[in-house]
C-alpha positions as CSV (number, residue, x, y, z in Angstrom):
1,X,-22.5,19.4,-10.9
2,X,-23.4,17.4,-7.2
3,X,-24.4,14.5,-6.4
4,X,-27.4,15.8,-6.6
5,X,-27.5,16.8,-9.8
6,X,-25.9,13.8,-11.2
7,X,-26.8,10.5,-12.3
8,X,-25.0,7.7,-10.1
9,X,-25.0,5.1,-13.1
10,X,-23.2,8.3,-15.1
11,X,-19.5,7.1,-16.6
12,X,-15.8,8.1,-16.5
13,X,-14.2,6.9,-18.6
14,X,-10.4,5.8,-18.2
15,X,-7.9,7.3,-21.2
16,X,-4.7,6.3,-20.2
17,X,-4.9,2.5,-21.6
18,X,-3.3,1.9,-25.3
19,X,-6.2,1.4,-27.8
20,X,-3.9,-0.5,-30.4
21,X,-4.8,-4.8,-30.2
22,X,-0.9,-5.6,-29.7
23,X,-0.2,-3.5,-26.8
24,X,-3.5,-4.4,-24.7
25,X,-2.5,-7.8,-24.9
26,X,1.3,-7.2,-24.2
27,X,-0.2,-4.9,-21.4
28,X,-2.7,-7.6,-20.1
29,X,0.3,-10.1,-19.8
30,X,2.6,-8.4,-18.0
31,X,-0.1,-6.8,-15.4
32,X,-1.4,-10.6,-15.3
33,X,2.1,-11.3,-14.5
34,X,3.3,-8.9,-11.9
35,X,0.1,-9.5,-10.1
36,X,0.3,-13.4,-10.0
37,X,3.5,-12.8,-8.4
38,X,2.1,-10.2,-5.8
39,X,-1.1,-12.4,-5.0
40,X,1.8,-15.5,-4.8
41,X,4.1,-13.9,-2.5
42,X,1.9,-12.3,0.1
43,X,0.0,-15.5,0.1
44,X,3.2,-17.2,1.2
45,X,3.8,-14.9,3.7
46,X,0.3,-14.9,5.3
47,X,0.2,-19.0,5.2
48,X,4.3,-19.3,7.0
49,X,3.3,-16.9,9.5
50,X,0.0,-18.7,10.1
51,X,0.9,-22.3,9.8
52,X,4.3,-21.8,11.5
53,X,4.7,-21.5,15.3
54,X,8.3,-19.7,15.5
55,X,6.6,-17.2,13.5
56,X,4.3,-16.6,16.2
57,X,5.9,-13.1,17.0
58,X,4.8,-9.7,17.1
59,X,7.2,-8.8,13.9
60,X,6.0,-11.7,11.9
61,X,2.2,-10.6,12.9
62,X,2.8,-7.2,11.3
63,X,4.5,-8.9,8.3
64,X,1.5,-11.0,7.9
65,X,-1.2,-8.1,8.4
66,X,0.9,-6.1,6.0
67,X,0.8,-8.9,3.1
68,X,-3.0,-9.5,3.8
69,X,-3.8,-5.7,3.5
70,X,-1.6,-5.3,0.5
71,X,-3.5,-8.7,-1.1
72,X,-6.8,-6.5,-0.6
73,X,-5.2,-3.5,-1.5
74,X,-4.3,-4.7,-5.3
75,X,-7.7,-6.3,-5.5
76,X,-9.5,-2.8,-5.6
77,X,-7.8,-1.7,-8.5
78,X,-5.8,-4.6,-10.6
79,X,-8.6,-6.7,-11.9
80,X,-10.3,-3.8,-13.3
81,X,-7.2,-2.6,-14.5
82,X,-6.8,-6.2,-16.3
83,X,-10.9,-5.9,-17.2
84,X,-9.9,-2.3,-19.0
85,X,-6.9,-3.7,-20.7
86,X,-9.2,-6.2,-22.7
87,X,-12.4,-4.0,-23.2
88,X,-12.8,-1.6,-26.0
89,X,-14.9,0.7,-23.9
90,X,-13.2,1.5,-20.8
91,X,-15.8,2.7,-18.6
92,X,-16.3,2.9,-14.5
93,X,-19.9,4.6,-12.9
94,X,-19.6,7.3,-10.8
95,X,-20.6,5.1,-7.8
96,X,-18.1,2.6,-8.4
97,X,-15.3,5.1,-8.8
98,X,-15.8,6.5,-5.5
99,X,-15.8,3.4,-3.7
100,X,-12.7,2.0,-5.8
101,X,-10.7,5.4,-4.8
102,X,-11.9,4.9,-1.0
103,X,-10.8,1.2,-0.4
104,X,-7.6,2.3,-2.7
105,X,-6.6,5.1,-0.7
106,X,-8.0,3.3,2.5
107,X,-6.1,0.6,2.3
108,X,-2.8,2.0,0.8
109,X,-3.2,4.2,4.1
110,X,-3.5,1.4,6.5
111,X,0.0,0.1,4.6
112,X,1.8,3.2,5.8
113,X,0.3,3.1,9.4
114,X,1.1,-0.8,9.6
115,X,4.7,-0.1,8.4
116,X,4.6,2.8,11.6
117,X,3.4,0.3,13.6
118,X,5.9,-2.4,12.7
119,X,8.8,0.6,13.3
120,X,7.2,0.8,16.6
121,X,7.8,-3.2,17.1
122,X,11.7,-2.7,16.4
123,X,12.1,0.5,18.7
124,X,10.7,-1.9,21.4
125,X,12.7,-4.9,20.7
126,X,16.0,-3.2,20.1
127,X,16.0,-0.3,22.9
128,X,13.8,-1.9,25.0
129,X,14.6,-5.5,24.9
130,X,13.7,-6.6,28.6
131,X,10.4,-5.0,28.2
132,X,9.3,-6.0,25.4
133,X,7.2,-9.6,26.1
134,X,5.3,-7.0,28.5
135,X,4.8,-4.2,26.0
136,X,4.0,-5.8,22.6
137,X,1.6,-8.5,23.5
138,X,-0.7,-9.5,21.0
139,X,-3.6,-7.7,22.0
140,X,-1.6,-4.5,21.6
141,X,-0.5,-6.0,18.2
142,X,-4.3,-7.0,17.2
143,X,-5.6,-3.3,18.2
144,X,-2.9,-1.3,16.3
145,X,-3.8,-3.8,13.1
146,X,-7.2,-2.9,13.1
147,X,-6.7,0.8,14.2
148,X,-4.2,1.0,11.2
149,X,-7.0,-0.6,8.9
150,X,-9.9,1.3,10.7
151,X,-8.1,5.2,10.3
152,X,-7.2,4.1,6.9
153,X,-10.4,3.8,5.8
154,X,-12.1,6.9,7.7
155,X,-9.4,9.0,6.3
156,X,-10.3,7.9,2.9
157,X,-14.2,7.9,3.2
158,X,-13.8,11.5,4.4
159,X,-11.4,12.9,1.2
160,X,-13.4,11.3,-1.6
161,X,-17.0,12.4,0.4
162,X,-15.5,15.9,0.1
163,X,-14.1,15.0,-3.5
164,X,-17.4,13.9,-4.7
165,X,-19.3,16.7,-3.3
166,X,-17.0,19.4,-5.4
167,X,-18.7,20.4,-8.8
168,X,-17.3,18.3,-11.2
169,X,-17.3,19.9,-15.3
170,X,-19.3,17.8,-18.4
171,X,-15.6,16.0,-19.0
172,X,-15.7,12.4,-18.6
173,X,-12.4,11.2,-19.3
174,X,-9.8,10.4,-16.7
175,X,-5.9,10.6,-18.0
176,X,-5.2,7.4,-15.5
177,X,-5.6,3.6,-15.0
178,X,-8.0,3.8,-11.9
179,X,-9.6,6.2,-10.1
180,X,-7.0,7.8,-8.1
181,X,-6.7,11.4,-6.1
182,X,-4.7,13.5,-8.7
183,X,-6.0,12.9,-11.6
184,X,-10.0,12.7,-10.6
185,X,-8.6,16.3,-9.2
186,X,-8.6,17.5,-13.4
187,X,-12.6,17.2,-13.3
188,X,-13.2,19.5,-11.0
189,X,-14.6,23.1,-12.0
190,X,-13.6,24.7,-9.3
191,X,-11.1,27.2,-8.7
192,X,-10.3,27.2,-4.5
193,X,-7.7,26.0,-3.4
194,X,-9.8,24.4,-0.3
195,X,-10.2,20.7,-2.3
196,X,-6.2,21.1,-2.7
197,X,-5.5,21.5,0.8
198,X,-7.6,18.9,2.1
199,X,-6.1,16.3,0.3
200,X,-2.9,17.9,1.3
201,X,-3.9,17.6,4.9
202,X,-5.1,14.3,4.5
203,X,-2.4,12.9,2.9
204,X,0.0,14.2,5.8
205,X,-1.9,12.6,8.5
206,X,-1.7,9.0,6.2
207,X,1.8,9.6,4.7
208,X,4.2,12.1,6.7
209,X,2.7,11.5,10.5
210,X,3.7,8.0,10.0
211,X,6.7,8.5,8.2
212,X,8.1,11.1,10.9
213,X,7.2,8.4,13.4
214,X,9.2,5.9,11.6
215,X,12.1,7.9,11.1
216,X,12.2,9.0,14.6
217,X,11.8,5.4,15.9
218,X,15.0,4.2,13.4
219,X,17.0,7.7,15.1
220,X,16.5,5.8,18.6
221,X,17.1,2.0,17.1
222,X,20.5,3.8,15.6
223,X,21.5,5.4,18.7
224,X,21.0,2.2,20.8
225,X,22.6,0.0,18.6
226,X,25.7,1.9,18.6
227,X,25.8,3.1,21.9
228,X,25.9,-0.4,23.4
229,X,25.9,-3.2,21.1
230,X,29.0,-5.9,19.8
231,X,29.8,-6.0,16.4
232,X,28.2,-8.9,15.9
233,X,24.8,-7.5,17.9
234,X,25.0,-4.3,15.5
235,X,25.0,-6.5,12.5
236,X,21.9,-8.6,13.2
237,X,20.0,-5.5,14.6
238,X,20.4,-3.9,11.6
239,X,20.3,-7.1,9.6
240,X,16.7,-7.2,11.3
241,X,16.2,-3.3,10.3
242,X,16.9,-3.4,6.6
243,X,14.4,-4.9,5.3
244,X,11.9,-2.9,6.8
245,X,13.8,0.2,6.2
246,X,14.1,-0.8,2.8
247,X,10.3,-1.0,2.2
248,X,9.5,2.1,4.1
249,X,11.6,3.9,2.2
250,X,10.1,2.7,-1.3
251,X,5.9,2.9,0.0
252,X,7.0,6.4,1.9
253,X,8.8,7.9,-1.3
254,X,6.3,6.8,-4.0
255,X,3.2,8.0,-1.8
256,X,4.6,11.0,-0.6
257,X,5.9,12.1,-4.5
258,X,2.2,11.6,-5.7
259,X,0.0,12.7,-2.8
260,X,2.6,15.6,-1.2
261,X,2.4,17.8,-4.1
262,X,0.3,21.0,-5.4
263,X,-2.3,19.5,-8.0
264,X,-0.6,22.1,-10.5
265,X,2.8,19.6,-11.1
266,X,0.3,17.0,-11.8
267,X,2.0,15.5,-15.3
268,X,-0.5,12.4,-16.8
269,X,2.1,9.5,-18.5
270,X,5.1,10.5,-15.1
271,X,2.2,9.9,-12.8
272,X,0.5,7.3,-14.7
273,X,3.9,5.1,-14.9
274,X,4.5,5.9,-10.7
275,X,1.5,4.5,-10.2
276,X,1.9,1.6,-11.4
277,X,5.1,1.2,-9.3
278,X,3.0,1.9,-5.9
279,X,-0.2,-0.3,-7.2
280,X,2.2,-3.2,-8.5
281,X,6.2,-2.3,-7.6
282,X,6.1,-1.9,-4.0
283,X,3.2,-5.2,-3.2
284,X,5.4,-7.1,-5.3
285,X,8.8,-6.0,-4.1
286,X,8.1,-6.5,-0.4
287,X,7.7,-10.1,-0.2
288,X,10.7,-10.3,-1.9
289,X,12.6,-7.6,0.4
290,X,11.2,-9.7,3.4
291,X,12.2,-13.0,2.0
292,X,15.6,-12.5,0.8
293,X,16.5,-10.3,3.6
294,X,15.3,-12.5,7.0
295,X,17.2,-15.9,6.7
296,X,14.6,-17.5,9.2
297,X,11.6,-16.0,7.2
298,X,13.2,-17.6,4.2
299,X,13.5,-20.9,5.3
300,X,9.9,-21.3,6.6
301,X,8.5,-20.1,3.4
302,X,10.7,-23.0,1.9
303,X,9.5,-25.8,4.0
304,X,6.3,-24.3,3.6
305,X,6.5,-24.4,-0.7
306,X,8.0,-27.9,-0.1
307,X,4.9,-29.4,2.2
308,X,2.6,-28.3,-0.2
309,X,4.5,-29.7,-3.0
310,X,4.9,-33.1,-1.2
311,X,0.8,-33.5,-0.4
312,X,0.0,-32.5,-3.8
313,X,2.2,-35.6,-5.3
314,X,1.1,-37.8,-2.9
């Protein structure tokens, strides 16, 4: 069944919600929850690096790009998810399920090219520290921002234009909470391994290019740092390091374990609770890994809690 041969108002229809009243509502408050909490603490982020001028960095730039993509990127999928928790007929068209996988994958690509990106930004300012007003100005920061967002994207239009095209059997029902790579994988009829290997070669360009690029730029912080650093200098370098590490390490390992995989190990309720981690976990996490970990971040996002406090009282 192609496109051509199918309606574009015809429905999947989403299997993986719990039909009993109890547990949709349990489910609706703690997915109402955990995404209050995302949409409150990348907000934070984006308004102290905006409003504050110390934060006027290249690192806080990429800290700020990477909360507003990661805002966006819950958008696609969360508020339908909550929309689905409370309907009794949890339905998506065709159309709309393409376009929510596209911006889903789009943007949960640009995240791992961002974090690259922000690797990049610590290689410079650690092994290259004379350099580095020269190298990262901000229009090198604004271009690899949007290049991050813009190859997102095309890399995602491309997969689910090639997923879409692939006949697709009469079953309507997807074992998931969105429309997502694996599982929109079951539908298809047929038996090549050609629609497996694309998304395999897809997801290495969005997931493994940047995470080799990452690990190698960390490999050449490391060997700096202790090569010629105090004690004192190692600490805050890698003070500096952690938290990003910390995030990489948690977006690279979740993406990689769901994308990086033969379609046959797909399992429905593992893959169903790991994406919830990566949809909700990691957006929610990182604010939180950024905040508790960067004294200075911490303190602006105080002052900046406080001031709005103070001009609502007043």
């Amino acid at each position: 069944m192609r496109w051509e041969n199918r309606s574009v108002w015809m429905e999947l229809v989403f299997l993986a919600y719990p039909s009993r009243v109890g547990l949709r509502a349990l489910c609706f408050l703690g997915i109402s929850l955990v995404y209050s909490c995302v949409l409150v603490g990348n907000v934070l982020i984006v308004a102290s690096v905006q409003m504050e001028a110390r934060l006027h960095t290249p690192m806080y730039y990429f800290l700020g790009s990477l909360s507003g993509v990661e805002i966006c990127y819950t958008a696609v999928v969360v508020p339908h998810m909550l929309a689905c928790t409370l309907q009794s007929e949890k339905t998506i068209p065709l159309l709309g399920c393409a376009a929510q996988m596209a911006f889903f994958i789009g943007l949960g690509s640009a995240d791992c090219f961002l974090l690259a990106a922000m690797a990049y930004d610590r290689y410079v300012a650690i092994c290259h520290p004379l350099h580095y007003p020269l190298i990262m100005t901000f229009a090198l920061c604004a271009r690899l921002v949007v290049a991050s967002v813009l190859l997102g994207l095309l890399l995602a239009f491309q997969l689910v234009a090639f997923i879409f095209s692939l006949p697709f059997c009469r079953a309507r029902g997807i074992q998931h909470f969105f429309c997502d790579v694996p599982p929109l994988l079951r539908l298809v009829c047929a038996q090549s391994h050609v629609h497996e290997q694309s998304v395999l070669a897809a997801a290495t360009l969005a997931i493994a290019v940047p995470f080799f690029f990452v690990a190698a730029s960390y490999v050449s912080i490391a060997r700096a740092v202790l090569r010629g650093r105090s004690a004192a200098g190692r600490r805050r370098a890698f003070s500096t390091c952690s938290a990003h590490l910390a995030v990489v390490l948690l977006q690279y390992g979740c993406c990689a374990f769901m994308y990086l995989r033969p379609s046959s190990s797909y399992r429905p309720q593992r893959d169903q609770l790991l994406s919830l981690v990566y949809t909700l976990g990691t957006p929610v996490l990182n604010p939180l890994i950024y905040t508790l970990r960067n004294r200075e971040m911490k303190d602006v996002v105080g002052r900046v809690v406080s001031r709005n406090c103070l001009s609502q009282n007043s």
